[in-house]
N, C-alpha and C positions, 0 to 999 in steps of 0.2 A: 598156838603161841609160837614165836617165832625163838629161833636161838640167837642169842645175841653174845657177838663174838667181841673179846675183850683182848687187846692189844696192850698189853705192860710194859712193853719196849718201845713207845713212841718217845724215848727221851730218852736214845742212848748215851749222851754223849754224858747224861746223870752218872751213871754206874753202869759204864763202858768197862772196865779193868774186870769188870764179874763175868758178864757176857763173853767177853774175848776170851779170858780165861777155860771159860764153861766148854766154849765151840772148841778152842785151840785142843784141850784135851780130848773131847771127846772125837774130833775129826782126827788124833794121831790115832787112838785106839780102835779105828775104824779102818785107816790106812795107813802104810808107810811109804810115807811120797813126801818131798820136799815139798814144805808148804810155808807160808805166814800167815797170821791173821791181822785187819788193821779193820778198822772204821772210819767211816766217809759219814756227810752229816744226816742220811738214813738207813744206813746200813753196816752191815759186818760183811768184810769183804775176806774172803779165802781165796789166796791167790797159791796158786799150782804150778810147783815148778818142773821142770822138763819131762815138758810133755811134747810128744809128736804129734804137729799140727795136720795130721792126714785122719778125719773121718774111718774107722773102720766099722764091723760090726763085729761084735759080742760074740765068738764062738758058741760059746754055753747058754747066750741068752738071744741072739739076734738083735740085738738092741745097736743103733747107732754107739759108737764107744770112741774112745781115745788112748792110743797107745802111752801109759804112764813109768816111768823109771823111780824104780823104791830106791831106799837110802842102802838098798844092799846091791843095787845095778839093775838086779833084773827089772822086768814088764810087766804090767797089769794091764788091764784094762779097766776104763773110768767112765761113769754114763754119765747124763744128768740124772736120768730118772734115778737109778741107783742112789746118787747122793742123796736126792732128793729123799728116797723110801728109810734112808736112816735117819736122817736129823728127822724128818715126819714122825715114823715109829718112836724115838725115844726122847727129842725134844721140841714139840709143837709147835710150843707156843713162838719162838724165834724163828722157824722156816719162814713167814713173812719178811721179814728185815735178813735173811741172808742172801748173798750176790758171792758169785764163784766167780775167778779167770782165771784163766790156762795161758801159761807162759810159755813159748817155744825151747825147747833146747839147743842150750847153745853149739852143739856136734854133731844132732844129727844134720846127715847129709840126705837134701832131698830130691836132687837131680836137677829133672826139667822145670818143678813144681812152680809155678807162680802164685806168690802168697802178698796177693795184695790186701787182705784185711789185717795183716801181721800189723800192729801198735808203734809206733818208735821205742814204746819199753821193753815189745816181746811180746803182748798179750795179743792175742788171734781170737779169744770166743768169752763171752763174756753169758753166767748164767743166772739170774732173778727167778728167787722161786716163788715168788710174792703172786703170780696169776696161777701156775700149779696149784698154791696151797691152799686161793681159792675155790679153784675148781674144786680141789678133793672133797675141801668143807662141804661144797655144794651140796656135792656125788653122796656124802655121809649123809648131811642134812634129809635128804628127800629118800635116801635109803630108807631109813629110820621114820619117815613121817608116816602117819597114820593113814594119808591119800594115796602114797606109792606113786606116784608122777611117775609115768618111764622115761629113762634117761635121755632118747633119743628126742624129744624136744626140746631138749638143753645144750644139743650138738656136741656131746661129748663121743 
């Protein structure tokens, strides 16, 4: 039998003020980074404010990252996968309908850098977790099945 995945958010714009609410909170107690949240007509959008649009990696983890400024100055570092691994972890069912973007700060100075994907608003990278969350479902799904498929026919 197969699992059949059930999407209760395809009608955000119903009870939008819940959802925004839900994310808005639970993404400050996750991070303290300038943020808003808004909704577009399929998604919940988290937009990220100054961030440095230079690609680093993750000391701690290796991971692709981004240099982020909290509301106290200092720097973090922000993955996607990361984002991704929290709202997955504690609220599922919405990581389909979430989209991130990283907004440039307005002081840093980047020198030579040519930043031709930078937005007229500021937004340089833009993240949909909606293929991620399939995958993982996938990666669970067949985990868990009684045939054990190995992963690597799934090109994961």
């Amino acid at each position: 039998m197969s699992k059949i995945v059930k999407y209760p958010y395809t009608n955000l714009t119903r009870h939008h003020s819940h959802y925004l609410k839900c994310v808005s909170v639970f993404f400050e107690s996750m991070y303290d980074v300038w943020f808003y949240v808004s909704v577009n007509e399929t998604n919940i959008v988290i937009k990220i404010l100054e961030v440095n649009p230079v690609k680093i990696y993750n000391p701690m983890s290796f991971e692709p990252s981004y240099r982020v400024r909290t509301r106290g100055s200092d720097f973090f570092h922000i993955s996607k996968y990361d984002m991704f691994n929290s709202f997955y972890n504690y609220i599922p069912d919405i990581v389909p309908y979430l989209e991130v973007e990283l907004f440039v700060a307005h002081d840093i100075i980047i020198g030579d850098l040519e930043l031709n994907n930078v937005r007229h608003d500021g937004c340089f990278e833009t993240f949909n977790f909606r293929e991620q969350y399939y995958m993982e479902e996938t990666r669970n799904h067949y985990a868990n099945s009684p045939f054990r498929i190995p992963q690597e026919h799934f090109g994961f």
